[in-house]
GUZA-872311 format. One line per field, with one value per residue (C-alpha): residue number from 1; residue in one letter; x, y, z. Coordinates in steps of 0.001 Angstrom, whole numbers, plus 500000, padded with zeros to 6 digits. Layout:
<pts>
n: c(NUM,...)
res: c(A,...)
u: c(X,...)
v: c(Y,...)
w: c(Z,...)
</pts>
This chain:
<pts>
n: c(1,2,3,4,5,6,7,8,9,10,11,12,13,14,15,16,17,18,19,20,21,22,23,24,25,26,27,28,29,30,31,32,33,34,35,36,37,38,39,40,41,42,43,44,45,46,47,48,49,50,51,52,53,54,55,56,57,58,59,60,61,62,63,64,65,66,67,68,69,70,71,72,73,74,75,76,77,78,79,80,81,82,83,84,85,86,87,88,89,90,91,92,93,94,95,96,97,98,99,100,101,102,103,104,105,106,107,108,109,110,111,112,113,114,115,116,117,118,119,120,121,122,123,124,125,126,127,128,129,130,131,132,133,134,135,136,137,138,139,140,141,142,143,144,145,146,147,148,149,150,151,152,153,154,155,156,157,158,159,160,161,162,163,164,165,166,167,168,169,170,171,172,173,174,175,176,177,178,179,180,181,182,183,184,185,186,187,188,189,190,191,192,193,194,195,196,197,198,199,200,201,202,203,204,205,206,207,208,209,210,211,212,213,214,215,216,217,218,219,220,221,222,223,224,225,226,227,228,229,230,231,232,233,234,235,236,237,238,239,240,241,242,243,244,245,246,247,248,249,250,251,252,253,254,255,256,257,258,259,260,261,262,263,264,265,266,267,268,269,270,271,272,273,274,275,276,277,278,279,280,281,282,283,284,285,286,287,288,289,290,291,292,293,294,295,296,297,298,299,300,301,302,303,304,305,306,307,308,309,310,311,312,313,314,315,316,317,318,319,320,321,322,323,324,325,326,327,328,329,330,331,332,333,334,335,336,337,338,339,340,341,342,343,344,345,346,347,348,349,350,351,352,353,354,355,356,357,358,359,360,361,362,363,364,365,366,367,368,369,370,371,372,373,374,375,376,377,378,379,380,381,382,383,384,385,386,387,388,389,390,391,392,393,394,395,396,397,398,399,400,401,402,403,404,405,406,407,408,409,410,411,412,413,414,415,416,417,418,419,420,421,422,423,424,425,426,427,428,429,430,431,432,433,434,435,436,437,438,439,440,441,442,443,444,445,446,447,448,449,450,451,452,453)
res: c(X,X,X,X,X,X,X,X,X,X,X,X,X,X,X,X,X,X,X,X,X,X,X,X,X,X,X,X,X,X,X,X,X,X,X,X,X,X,X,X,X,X,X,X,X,X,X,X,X,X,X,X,X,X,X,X,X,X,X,X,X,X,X,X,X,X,X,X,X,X,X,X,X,X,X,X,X,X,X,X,X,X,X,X,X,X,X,X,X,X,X,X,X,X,X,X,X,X,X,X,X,X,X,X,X,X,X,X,X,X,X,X,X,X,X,X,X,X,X,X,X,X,X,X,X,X,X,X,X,X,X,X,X,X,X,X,X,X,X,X,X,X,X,X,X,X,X,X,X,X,X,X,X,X,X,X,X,X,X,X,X,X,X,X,X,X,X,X,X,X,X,X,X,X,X,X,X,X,X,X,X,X,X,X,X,X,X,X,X,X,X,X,X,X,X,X,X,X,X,X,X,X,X,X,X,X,X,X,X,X,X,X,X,X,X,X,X,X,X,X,X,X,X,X,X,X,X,X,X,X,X,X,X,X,X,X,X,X,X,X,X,X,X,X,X,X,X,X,X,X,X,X,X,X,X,X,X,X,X,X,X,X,X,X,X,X,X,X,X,X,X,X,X,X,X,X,X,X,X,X,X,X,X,X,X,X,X,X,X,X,X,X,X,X,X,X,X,X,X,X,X,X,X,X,X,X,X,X,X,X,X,X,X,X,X,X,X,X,X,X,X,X,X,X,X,X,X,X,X,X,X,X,X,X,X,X,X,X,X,X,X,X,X,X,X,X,X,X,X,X,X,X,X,X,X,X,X,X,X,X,X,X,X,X,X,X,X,X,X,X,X,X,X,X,X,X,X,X,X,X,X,X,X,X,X,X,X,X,X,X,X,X,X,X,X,X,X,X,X,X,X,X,X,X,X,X,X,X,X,X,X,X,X,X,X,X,X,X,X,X,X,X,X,X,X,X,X,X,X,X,X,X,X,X,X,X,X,X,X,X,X,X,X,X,X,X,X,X,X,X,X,X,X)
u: c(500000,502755,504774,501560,500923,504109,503661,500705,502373,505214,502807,501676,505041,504305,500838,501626,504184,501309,499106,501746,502926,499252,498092,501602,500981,497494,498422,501377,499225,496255,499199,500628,497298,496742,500016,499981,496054,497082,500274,498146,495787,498484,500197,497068,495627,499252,499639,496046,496629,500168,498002,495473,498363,499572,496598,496325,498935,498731,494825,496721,499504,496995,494773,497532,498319,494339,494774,498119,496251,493288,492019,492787,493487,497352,497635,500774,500575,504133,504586,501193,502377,506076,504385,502164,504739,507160,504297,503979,500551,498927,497618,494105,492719,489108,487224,484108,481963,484083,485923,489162,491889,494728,495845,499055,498027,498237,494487,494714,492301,488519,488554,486038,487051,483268,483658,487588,488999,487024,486502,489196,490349,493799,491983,492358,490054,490415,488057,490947,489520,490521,489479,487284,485377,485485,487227,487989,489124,492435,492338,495061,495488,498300,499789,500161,504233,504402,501571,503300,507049,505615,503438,506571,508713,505869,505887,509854,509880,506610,507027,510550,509255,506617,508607,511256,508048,507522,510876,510769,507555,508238,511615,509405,506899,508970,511326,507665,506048,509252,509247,505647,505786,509140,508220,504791,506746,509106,506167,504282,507207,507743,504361,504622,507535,505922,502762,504677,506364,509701,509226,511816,510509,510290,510214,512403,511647,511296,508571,506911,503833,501687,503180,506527,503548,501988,505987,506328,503052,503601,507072,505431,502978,505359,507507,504314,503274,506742,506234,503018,504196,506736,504349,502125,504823,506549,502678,502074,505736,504891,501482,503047,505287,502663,500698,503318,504248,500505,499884,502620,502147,498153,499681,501939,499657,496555,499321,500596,496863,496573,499385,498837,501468,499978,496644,493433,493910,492042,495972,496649,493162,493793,496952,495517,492670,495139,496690,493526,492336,495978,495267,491703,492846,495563,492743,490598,493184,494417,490365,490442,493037,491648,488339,490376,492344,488920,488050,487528,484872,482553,483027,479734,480481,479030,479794,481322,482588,486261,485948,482990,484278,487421,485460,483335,486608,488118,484912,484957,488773,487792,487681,490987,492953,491986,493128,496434,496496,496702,495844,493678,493819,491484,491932,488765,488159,484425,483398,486188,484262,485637,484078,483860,482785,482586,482622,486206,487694,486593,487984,491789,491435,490870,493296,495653,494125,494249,498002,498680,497355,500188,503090,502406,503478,501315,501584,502099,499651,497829,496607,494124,493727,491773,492014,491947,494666,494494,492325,493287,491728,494147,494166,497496,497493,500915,501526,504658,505599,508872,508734,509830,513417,514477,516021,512381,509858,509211,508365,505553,502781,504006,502160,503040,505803,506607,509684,511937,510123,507227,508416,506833,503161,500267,499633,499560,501504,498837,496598,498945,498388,495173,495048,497136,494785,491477,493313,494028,490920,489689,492250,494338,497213,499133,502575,504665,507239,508855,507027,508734,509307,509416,506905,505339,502359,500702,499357,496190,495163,492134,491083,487850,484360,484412,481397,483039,486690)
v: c(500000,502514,501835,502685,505733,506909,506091,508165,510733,510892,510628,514248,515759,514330,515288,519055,519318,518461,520258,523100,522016,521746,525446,526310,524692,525579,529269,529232,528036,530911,533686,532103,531545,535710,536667,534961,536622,540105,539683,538473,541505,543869,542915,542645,546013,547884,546641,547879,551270,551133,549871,553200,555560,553759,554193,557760,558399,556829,558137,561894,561024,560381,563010,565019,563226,563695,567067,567659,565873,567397,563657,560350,560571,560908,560856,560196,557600,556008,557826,555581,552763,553280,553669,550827,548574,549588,548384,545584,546251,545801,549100,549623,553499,553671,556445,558000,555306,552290,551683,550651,552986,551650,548318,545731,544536,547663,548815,551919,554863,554013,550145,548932,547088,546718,547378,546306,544081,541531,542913,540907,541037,542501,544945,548895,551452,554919,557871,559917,563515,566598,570235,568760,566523,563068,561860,558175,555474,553601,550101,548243,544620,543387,540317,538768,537338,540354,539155,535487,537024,539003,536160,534193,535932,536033,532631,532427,534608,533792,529734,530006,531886,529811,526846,528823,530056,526126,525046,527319,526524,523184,524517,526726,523833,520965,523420,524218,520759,519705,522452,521693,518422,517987,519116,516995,514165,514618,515783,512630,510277,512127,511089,507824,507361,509436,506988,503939,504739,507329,510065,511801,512255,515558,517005,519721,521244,525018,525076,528422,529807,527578,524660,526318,526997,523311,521246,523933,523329,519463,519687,521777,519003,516292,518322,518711,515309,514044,516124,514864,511534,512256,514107,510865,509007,510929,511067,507440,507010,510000,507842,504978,505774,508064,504743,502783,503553,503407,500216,498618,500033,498303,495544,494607,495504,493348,490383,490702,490583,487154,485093,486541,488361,491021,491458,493546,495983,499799,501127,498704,498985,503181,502726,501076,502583,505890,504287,503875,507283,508569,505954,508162,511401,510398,509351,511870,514702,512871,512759,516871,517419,515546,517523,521038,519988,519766,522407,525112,522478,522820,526421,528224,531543,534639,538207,537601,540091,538563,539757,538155,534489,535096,536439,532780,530674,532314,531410,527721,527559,529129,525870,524138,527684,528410,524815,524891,528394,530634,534192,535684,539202,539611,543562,542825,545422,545718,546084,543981,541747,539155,536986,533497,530233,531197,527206,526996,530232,528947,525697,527510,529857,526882,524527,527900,528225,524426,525015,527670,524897,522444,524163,527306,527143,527961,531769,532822,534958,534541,537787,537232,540580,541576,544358,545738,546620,548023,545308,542932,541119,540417,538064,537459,534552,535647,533976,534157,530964,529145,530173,528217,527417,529786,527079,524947,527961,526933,523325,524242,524312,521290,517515,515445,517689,518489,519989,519615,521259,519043,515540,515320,517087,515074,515655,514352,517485,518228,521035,523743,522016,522107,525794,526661,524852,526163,529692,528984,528125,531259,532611,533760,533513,532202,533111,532938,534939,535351,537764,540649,539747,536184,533310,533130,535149,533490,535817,534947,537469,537205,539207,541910,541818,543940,546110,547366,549431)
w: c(500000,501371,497512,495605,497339,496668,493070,493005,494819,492211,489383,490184,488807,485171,485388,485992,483432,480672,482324,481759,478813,477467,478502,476503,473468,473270,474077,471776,468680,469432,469583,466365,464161,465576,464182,461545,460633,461562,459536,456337,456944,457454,454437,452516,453879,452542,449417,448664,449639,447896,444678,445701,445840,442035,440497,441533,440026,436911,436565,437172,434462,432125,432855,431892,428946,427806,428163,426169,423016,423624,423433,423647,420192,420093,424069,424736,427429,428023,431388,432774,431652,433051,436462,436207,435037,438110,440195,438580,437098,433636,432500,430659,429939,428915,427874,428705,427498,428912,425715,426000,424337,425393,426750,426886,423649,422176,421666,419842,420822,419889,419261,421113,424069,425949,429821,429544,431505,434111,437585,440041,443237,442019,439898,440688,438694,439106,437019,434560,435452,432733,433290,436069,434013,434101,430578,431169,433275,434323,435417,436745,436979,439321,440159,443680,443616,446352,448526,448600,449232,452075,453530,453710,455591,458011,458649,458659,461222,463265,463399,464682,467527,468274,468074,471190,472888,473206,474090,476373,477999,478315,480289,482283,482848,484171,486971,487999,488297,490298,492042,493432,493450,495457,498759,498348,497625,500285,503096,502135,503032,506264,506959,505856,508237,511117,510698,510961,514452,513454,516199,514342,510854,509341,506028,506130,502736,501638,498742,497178,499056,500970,500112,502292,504913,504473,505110,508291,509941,510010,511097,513876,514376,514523,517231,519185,518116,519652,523348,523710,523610,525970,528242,528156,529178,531766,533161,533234,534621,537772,538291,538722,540727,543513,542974,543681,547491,548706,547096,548584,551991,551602,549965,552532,555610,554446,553896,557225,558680,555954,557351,560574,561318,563100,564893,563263,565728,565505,564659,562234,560155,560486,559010,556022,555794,555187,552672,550991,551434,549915,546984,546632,547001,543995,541371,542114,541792,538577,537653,538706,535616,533218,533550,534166,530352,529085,531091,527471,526340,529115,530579,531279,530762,532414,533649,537242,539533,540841,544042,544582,543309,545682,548680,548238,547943,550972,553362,551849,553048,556192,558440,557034,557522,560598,561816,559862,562061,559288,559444,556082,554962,551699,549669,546968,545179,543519,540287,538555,536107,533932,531513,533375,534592,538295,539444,537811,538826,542167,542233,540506,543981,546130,544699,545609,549296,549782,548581,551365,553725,553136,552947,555337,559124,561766,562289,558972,556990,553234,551476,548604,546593,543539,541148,537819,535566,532133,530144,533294,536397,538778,541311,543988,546540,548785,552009,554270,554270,553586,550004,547120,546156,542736,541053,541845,540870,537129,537598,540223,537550,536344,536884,539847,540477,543878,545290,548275,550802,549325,550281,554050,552974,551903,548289,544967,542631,540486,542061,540845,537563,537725,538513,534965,533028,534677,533874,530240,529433,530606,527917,531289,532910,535985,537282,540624,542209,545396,548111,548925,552977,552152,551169,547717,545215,542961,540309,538004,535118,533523,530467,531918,530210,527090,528105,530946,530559)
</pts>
């Protein structure tokens, strides 16, 4: 299957270049059956008005020659004929009543001659005018060697140029073809390779327009392509291994109580029943971010004042901060609207609360403020607390990540995770950064309902 497609992929190339080739030809023939028309016409247009401008003048040299005589009778008519012959014309002069008086042959002045020569298409007649009045007639017949001679050299010259208008076409039409069809070919065997399990296939071409644009985007895709893998794995490696400790803790306890090893007692059963309750509190926070990644698919938006959401997550933290005995300072400021699911902004300023819980010490002291900035709703979580190591600051947001100071609180890694993905689906952001007197602030900006400034 994969060698046919390619054959039908490379098939393209010869395909264009008759489809080129084709529109050449077929353009190259209409331009050459025009120029060789308008050439004909041309030609045959100027020697009729060169044929005019002869018989002109012959019909004035005999005028004159009628009036020197007096007549036709004794006209002397040499200088007409010299001019016709030059032109290569037969000369006839007729009279007033169409008789001829003078032709090749000789005709002498009144033999009759009827109407002359036949009418033909290289026949010229122009009135002989005398004193005004019309005396008689010249007609000239001409031949047509000229018209041939000139027709000629049209074609000499106009066939030759068709015939390099082709060659070069056909130049023109196969760089082009392979110049398309290259990168396809190339971008289709990347993807052939990518398909079939090589993480590192790319196409790597340059190609005009979007085709450039089309190679680019699925190297892009592949490279994304390739770090989602990785971020699948690394994810099913950090599960495993938070599963891994509980499960072995319940594991062992419940085999000790099997062989009987140690007695049911109300410590022991605790002990595991912990274990299960950690093993709980892992799936469901790994169940939190796989609805908060999907979170953009089922936000119900609304026109929420921020203060309002944070003054609610602050009272449903109450209980758990007071216990951990943290103090909670709150500076909302009203009328900051954003554009939001309330639920989720919520649960981000819980997850940040809940946060505060673990790692602050009894004593210290959690400030949640809200205001505007600009096109901006800002929210800060700062607490006091031991703060977060620089060199550990930018993996915080990251899954199942937990750092040092981390290793002796309950916890699974991800609510921090959770809280960047609630916040990008709100088109928002989420940064931290050292307090100024110590501890840590969380910052959250969210974009402000248009209708208000």
């Amino acid at each position: 299957m994969a060698r046919g497609r390619q054959s039908g992929a490379a098939a393209l190339g010869p395909q264009l270049f008759a489809a080129f080739l084709l529109v050449a030809l077929a353009s190259t023939a209409v331009l050459t059956a025009a120029a060789l028309i308008g050439s004909d016409r041309g030609l045959v247009a100027a020697r009729q008005s060169e044929r005019d401008r002869t018989a002109a003048r012959v019909a004035a040299e005999a005028g004159d020659a009628y009036t020197a005589a007096g007549g036709w009778a004794g006209a002397d008519l040499r200088q007409a004929r010299v001019l016709a012959t030059a032109a290569g014309a037969r000369l006839f002069v007729l009279d007033a009543r169409g008789r001829i008086v003078a032709s090749p042959a000789g005709t002498g002045p009144g033999r009759p001659g009827g109407h002359g020569p036949v009418a033909a298409a290289g026949t010229v007649t122009r009135t002989v005018t005398a004193g005004g009045t019309a005396v008689g007639a010249v007609r000239l017949a001409f031949g047509s060697p000229a018209a041939t001679s000139g027709r000629n050299v049209a074609w000499s010259w106009i066939l030759p140029s068709a015939a390099g208008a082709v060659a070069v076409a056909a130049a023109v039409s196969w760089y082009v073809s392979r110049r398309i069809t290259r990168p396809l070919v190339r971008l289709a065997a990347a993807a052939r390779a990518l398909a079939a399990g090589d993480r590192s296939a790319r196409a790597r071409v340059s190609g005009p327009g979007e085709l450039g644009e089309l190679a680019t985007a699925f190297d892009r895709m592949a490279d994304e392509l390739n770090r989602a893998e990785l971020g699948r794995r690394r994810l099913a490696a950090d599960v495993a291994h938070e599963l891994r400790t509980p499960l072995t803790g319940l594991q062992a306890g419940l085999e000790e109580l099997r062989d009987g090893l140690a007695e049911p007692d109300p410590a022991r059963l605790a002990a595991l029943h912990d274990q299960a309750l950690r093993l709980g509190r892992i799936v469901g926070d790994l169940a939190e971010l796989s609805a908060a990644e999907s979170a953009a698919l089922s936000l119900h938006l609304a026109d929420v004042d921020a203060g309002a959401v944070a003054r609610e997550a602050i009272a449903a933290h109450a209980a758990p901060l007071d216990a951990a005995g943290i103090t909670v300072r709150a500076d909302l400021a009203d009328g900051v609207v954003i554009r939001a699911d309330a639920d989720r902004i919520h649960q981000a300023l819980g997850n940040l609360l809940s946060n505060a819980v673990r790692y602050c010490r009894p004593g210290d002291t959690v400030t949640v403020r809200v205001r505007g900035e600009g096109a901006d709703a800002v929210i800060e979580v700062a607490d006091t607390g031991p703060g977060i190591p620089d060199a550990e600051r930018s993996h915080v947001f990251e899954r199942l990540w937990r750092g040092t100071s981390g290793r002796g609180v309950a916890g699974s890694g991800i609510g921090l995770a959770v809280v960047r993905e609630l916040v990008s689906a709100h088109g928002g952001t989420v940064a931290v950064a050292p307090g100024e007197g110590g501890g840590t602030v969380f910052t959250v900006r969210l974009p402000r309902a248009a209708m208000y400034p």
